[in-house]
C-alpha positions in Angstrom: 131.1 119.2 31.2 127.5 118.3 31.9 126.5 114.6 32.5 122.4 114.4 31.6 120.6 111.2 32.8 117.3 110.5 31.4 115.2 107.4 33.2 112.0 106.6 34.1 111.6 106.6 37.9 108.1 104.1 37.5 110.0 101.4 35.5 113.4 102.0 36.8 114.4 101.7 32.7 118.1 103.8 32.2 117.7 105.4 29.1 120.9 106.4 29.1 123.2 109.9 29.5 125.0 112.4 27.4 127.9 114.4 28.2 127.7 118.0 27.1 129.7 121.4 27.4 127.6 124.1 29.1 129.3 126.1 25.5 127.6 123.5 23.6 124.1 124.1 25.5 124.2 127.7 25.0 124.4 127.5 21.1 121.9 124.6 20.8 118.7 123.2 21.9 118.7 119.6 20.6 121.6 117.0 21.1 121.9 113.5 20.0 122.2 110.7 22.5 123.1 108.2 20.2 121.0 105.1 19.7 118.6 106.2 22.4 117.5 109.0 20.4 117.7 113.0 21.6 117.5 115.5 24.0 115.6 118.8 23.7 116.0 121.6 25.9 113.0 123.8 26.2 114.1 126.2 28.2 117.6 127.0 29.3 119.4 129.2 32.2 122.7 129.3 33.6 122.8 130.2 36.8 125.7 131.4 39.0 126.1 130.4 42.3 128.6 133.7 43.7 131.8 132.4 45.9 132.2 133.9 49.3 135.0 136.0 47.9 132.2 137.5 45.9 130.1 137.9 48.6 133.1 140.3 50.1 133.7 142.2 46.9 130.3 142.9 46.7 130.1 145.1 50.2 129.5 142.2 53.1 130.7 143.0 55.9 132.3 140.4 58.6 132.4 141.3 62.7 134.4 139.1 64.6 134.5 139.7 68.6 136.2 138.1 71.1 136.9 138.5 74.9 139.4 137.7 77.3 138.7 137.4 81.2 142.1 138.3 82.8 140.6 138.4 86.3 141.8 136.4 89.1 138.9 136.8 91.2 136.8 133.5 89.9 139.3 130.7 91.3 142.4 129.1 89.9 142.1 126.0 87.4 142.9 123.7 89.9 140.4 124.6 92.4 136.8 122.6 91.7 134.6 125.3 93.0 136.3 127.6 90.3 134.4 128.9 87.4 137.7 128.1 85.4 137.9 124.8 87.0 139.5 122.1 84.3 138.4 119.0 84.1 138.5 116.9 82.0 135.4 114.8 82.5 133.1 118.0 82.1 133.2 121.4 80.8 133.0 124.5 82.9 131.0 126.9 83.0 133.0 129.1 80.9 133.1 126.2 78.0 129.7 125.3 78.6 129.1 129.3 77.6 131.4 129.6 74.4 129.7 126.3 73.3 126.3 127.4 73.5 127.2 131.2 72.0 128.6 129.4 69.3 
C-alpha cells in the first residue's frame, strides 16, 4: 500500500492523500481522491531496491581478516608502560589502532 500526499508547499494547503496498491498503479494511470478530485500518473516505474542477500547471490564477495598478537614481548596489562596496558580512563595503543582501522 502506497500513501500519496498532494499539498502545496507555498500555501501550506493539504489537499489530501490516497492510499493505493502498487497492483492498482500498474493497471491504471488515474485514481480518484474523493472530493478533492484525482490523481494522474504520467509516468510510472517501480523500482527495486536488491537486499544484501541479493547482493551475495549475485557474486559479492565478503573478506573478513583478523589478527591476534600472542607475543609477550610488549609488557603485561598491568604494567603502564605496556603497549597492552588497560586502563580504563584511556585506550591503548592497541585500541587506539582497531578504532581508527575501523
Amino acid at each position: 500500500m502506497i500513501r500519496i500526499t498532494a499539498e502545496n508547499p507555498e500555501s501550506e494547503q493539504d489537499y489530501g492523500s490516497i492510499d493505493i496498491k502498487v497492483d492498482d498503479i500498474s493497471k491504471q494511470d488515474t485514481f480518484e481522491a474523493g472530493k478533492k478530485g484525482t490523481i494522474k500518473f504520467l509516468k510510472k516505474e517501480i523500482v527495486e531496491k536488491p537486499s544484501f542477500a541479493d547482493y551475495l547471490r549475485a557474486g559479492l564477495s565478503i573478506s573478513f581478516n583478523m589478527a591476534i598478537d600472542y607475543t609477550k614481548s610488549n609488557g603485561a596489562v598491568d604494567n603502564p608502560k605496556s603497549l597492552h596496558y588497560l586502563d580504563v580512563t584511556r585506550q591503548n595503543e592497541y585500541e587506539q589502532s582497531i578504532i581508527n582501522v575501523g
